[in-house]
Short mmCIF file of the C-alpha atoms (twelve columns), coordinates in Angstrom:
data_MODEL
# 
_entry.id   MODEL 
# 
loop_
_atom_site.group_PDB 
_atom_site.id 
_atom_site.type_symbol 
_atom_site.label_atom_id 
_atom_site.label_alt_id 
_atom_site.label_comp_id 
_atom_site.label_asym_id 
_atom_site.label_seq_id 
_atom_site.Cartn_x 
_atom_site.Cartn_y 
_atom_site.Cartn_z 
_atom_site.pdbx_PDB_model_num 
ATOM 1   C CA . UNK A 1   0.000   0.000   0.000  1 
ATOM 2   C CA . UNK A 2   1.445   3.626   -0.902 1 
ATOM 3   C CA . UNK A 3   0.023   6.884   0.022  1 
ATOM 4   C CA . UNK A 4   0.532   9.906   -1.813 1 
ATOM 5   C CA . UNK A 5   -0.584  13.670  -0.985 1 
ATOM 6   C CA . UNK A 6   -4.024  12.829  -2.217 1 
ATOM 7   C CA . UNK A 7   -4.156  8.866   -2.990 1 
ATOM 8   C CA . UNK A 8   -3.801  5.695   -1.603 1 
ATOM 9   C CA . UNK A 9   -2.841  3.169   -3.750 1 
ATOM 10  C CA . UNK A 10  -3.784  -0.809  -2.617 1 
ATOM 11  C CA . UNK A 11  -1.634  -3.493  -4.718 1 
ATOM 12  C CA . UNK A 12  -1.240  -0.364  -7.800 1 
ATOM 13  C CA . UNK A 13  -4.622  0.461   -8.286 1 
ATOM 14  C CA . UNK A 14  -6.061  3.188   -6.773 1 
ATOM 15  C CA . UNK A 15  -8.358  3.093   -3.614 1 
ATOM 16  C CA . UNK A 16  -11.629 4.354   -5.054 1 
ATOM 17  C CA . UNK A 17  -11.146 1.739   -7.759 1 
ATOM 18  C CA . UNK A 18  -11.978 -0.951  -5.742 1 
ATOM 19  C CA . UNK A 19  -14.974 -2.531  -5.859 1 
ATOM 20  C CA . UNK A 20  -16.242 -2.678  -2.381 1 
ATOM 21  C CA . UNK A 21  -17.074 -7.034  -2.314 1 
ATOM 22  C CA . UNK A 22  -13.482 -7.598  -4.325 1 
ATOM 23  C CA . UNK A 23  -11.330 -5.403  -1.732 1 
ATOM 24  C CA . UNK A 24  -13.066 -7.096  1.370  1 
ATOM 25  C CA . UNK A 25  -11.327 -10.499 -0.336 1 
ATOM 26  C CA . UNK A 26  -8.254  -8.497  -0.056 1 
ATOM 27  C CA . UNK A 27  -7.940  -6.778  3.037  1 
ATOM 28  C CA . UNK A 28  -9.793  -6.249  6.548  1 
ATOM 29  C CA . UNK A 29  -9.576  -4.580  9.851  1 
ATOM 30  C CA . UNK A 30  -10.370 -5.286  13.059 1 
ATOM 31  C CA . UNK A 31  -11.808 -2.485  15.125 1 
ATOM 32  C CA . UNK A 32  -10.582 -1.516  19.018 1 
ATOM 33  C CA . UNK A 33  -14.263 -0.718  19.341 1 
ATOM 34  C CA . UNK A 34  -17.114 -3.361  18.785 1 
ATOM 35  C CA . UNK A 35  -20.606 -3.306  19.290 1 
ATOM 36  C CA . UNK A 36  -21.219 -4.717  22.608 1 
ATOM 37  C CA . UNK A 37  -24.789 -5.677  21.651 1 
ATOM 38  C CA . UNK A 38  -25.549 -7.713  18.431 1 
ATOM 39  C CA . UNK A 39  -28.361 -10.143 18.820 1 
ATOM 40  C CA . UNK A 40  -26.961 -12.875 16.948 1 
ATOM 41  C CA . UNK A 41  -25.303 -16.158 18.192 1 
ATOM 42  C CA . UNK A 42  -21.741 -16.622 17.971 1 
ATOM 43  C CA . UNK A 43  -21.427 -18.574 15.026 1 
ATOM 44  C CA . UNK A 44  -23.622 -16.028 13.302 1 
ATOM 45  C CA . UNK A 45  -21.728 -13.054 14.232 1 
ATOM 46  C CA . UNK A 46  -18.311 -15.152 12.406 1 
ATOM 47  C CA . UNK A 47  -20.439 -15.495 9.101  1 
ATOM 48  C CA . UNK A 48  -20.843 -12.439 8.965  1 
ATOM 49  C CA . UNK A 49  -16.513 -12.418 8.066  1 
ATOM 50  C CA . UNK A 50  -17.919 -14.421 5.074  1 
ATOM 51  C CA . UNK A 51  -20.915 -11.803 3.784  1 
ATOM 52  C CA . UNK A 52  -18.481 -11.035 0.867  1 
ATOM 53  C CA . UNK A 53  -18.573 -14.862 -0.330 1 
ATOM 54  C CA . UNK A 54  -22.093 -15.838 -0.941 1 
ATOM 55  C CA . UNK A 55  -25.547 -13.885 -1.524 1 
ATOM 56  C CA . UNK A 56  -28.084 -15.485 0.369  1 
ATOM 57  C CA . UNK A 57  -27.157 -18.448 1.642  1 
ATOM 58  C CA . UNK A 58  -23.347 -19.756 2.885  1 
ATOM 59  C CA . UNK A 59  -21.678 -22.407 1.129  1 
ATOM 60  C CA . UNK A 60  -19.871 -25.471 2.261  1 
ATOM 61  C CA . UNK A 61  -16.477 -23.125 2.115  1 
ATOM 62  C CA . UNK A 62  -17.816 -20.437 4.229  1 
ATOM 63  C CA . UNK A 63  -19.197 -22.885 6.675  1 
ATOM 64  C CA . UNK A 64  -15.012 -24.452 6.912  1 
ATOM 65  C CA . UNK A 65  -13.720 -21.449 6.762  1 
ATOM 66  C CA . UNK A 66  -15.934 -20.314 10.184 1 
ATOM 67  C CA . UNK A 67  -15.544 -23.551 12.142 1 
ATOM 68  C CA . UNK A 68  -11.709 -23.612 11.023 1 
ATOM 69  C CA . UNK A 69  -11.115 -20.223 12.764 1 
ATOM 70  C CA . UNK A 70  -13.944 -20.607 15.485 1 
ATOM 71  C CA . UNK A 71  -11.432 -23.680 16.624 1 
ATOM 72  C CA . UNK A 72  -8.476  -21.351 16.003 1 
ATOM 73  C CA . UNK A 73  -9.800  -18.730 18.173 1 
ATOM 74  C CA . UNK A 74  -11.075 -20.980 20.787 1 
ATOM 75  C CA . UNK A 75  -14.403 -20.095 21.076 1 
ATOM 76  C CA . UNK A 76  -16.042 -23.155 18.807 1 
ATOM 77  C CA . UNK A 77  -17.814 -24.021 21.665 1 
ATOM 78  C CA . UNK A 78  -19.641 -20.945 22.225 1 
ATOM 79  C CA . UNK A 79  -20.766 -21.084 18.517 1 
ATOM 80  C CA . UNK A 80  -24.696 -21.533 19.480 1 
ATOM 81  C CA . UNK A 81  -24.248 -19.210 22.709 1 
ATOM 82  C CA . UNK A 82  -25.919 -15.648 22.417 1 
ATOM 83  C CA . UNK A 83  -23.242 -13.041 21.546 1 
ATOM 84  C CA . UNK A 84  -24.856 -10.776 24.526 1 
ATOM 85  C CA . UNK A 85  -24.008 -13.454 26.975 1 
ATOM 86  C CA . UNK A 86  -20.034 -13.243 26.337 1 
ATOM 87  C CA . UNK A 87  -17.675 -12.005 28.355 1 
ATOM 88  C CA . UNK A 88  -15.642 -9.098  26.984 1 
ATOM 89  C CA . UNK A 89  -12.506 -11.167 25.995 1 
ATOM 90  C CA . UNK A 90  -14.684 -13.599 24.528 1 
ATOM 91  C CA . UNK A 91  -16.346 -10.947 22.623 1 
ATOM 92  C CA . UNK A 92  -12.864 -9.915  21.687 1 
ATOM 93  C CA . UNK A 93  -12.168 -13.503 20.433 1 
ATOM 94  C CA . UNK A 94  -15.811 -13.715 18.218 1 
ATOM 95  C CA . UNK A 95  -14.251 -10.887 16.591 1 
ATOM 96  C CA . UNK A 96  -10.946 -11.740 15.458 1 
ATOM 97  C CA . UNK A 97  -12.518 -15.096 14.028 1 
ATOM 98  C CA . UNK A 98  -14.663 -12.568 12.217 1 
ATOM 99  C CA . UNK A 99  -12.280 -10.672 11.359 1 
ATOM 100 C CA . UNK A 100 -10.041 -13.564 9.838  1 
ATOM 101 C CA . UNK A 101 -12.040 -15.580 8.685  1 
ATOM 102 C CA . UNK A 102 -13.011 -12.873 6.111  1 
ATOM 103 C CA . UNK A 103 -9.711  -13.540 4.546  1 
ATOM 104 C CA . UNK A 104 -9.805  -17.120 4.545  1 
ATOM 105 C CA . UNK A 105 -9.348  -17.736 0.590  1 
ATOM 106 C CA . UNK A 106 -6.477  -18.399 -1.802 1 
ATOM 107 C CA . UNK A 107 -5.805  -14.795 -2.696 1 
ATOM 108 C CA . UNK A 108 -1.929  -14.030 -2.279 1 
ATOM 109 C CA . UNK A 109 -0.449  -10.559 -0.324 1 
ATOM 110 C CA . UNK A 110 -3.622  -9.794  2.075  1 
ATOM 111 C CA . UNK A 111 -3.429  -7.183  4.235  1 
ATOM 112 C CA . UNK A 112 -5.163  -7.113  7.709  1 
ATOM 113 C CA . UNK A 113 -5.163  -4.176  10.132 1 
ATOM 114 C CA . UNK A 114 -5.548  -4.880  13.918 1 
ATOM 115 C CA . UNK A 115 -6.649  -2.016  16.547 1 
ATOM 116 C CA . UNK A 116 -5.825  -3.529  20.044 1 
ATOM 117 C CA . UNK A 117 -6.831  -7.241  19.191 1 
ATOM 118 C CA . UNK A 118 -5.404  -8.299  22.500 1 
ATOM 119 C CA . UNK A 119 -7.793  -6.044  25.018 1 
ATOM 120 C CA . UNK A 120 -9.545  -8.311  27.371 1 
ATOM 121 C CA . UNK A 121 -7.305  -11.057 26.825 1 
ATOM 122 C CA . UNK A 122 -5.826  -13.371 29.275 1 
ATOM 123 C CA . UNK A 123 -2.079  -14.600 28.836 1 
ATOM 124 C CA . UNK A 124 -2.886  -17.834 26.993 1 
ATOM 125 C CA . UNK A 125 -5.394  -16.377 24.324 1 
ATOM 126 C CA . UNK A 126 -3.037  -12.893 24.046 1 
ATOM 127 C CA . UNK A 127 -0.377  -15.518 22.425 1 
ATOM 128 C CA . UNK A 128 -2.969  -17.674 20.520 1 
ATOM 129 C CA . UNK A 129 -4.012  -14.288 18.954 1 
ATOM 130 C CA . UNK A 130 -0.514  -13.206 17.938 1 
ATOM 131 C CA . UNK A 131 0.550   -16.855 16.405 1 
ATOM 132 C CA . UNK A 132 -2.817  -16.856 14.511 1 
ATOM 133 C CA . UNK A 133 -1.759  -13.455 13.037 1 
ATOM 134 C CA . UNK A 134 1.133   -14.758 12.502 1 
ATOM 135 C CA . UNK A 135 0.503   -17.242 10.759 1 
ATOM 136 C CA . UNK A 136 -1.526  -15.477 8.731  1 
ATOM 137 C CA . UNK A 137 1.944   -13.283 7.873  1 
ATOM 138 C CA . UNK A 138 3.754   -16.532 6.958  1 
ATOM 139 C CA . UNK A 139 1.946   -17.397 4.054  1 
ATOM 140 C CA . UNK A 140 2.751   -13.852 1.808  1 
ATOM 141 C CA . UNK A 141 -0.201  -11.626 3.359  1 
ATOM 142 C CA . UNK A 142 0.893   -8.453  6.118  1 
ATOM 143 C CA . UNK A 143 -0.765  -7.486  9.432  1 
ATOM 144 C CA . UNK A 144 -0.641  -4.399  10.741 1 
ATOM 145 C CA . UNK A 145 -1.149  -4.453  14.366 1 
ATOM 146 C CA . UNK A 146 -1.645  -1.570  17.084 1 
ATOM 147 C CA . UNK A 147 -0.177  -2.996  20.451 1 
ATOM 148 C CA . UNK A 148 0.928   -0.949  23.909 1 
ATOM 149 C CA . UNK A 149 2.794   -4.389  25.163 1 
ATOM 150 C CA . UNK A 150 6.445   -3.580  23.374 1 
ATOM 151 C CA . UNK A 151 7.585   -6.903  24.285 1 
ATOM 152 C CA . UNK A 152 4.981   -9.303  23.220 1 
ATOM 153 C CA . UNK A 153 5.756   -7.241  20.008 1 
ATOM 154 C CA . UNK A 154 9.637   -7.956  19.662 1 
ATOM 155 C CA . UNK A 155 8.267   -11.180 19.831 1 
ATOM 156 C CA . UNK A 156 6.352   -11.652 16.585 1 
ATOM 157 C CA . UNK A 157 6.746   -8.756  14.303 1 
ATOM 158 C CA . UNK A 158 9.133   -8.603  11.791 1 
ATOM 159 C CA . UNK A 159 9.302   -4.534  11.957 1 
ATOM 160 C CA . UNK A 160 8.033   -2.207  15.004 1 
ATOM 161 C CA . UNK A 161 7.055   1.256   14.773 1 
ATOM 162 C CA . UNK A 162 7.443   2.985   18.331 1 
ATOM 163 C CA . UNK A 163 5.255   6.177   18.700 1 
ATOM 164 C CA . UNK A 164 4.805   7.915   20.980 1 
ATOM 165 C CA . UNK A 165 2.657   11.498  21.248 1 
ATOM 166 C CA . UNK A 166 2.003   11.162  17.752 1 
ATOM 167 C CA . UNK A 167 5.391   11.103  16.514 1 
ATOM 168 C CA . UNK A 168 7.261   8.370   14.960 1 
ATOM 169 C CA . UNK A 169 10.681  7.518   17.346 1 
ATOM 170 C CA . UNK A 170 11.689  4.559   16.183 1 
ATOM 171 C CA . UNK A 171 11.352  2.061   13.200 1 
ATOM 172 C CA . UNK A 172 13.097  -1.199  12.502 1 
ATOM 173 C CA . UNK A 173 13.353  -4.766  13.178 1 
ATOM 174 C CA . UNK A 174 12.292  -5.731  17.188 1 
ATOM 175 C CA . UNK A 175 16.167  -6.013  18.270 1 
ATOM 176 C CA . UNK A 176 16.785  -2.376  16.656 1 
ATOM 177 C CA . UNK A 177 13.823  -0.643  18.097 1 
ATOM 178 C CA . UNK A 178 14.497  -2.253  21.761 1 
ATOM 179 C CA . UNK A 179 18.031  -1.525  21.351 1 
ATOM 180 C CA . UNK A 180 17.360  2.290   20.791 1 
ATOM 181 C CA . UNK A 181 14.598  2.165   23.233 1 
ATOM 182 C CA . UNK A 182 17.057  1.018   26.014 1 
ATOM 183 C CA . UNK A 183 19.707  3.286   24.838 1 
ATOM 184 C CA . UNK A 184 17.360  6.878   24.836 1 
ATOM 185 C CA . UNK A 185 16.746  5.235   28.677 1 
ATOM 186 C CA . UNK A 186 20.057  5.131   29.177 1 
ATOM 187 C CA . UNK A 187 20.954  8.540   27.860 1 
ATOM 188 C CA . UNK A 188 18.295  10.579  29.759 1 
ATOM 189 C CA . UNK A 189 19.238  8.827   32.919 1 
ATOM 190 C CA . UNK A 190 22.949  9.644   32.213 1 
ATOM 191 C CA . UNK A 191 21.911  13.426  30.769 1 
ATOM 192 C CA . UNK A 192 19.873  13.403  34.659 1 
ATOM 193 C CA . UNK A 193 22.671  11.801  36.491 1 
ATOM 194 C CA . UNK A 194 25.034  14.356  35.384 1 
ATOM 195 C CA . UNK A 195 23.277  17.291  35.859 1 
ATOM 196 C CA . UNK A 196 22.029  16.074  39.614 1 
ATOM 197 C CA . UNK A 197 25.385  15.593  40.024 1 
ATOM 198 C CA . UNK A 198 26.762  18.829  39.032 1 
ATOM 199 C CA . UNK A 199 23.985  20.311  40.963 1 
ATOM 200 C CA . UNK A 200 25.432  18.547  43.926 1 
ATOM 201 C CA . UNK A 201 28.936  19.842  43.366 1 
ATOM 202 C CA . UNK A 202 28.128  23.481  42.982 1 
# 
């Protein structure tokens, strides 16, 4: 994806170009904000990942491709539990099936973006998330992912972007970015050090 002063461009053709049902093949995004209420069971609320695939009813594929990421995701059996009923990190994990399983098709260099996928997550589904993304990265596609937890990040990206108050500071592979993270530390505390120092010697 490039984006110039007034375009985007998604694998060279322009934004706008895209037909709404062929880009949702190509790319999707998972939201830090989803609606707490849908009155649908589980398993309904992961078709909906497939709505691009079929008209009115889903086919054998879309059916796979929900129960293959329901397992994935761990929440297969919650599939005929009300959505409403969830708790929040199970909501969270409804979602990312979703979310994935919208991209579930033979179509090479996908993009996904990912807004905090790991709120409400406990240690054990905080991994499964980031090795199903991950895996997802492995076979020619690219996630972009919005995290706060720098380390879990040195652990499975391939390139970090460290922000922080809206400004780019760092960019590079995870031992790069952690290795001028823990050097700026170790220059302001020096830079402090010093001048407490001098302070004392006056």
């Amino acid at each position: 994806m490039k984006q110039g002063k007034q375009k985007i461009i998604f694998k060279n053709k322009h934004i706008s170009d895209w037909e709404v049902r062929e880009l949702s093949l190509h790319k999707a995004k998972f939201s830090q904000h989803n609606s707490n209420e849908i009155p649908l069971q589980v398993k309904d609320v992961v078709m909906m990942g497939r709505y691009p695939y079929f008209d009115s009813q889903p086919r054998k594929e879309d059916f796979e491709a929900m129960n293959k990421l329901m397992y994935e995701t761990d929440v297969y059996h919650l599939k005929e539990r009300d959505y409403n009923t969830l708790s929040g990190g199970e909501k969270q994990r409804v979602h990312l099936s979703r979310v994935m399983a919208q991209l579930e098709n033979e179509i090479e260099q996908k993009l996904v973006f990912l807004d905090e996928p790991l709120n409400n997550l406990d240690v054990k589904h905080q991994y499964k998330a980031l090795e199903i993304i991950k895996k997802f990265t492995q076979n020619a596609n690219s996630a972009i992912v919005v995290l706060h937890d720098l380390n879990l990040a040195a652990q499975f990206a391939d390139k970090i972007l460290l922000m922080k108050g809206g400004k780019v500071s760092a960019y590079g592979t995870p031992e790069e970015v952690l290795l001028l993270k823990i050097f700026l530390r170790l220059t302001i505390f020096l830079a402090l050090f010093v001048r407490i120092l001098s302070i004392q010697t006056l």
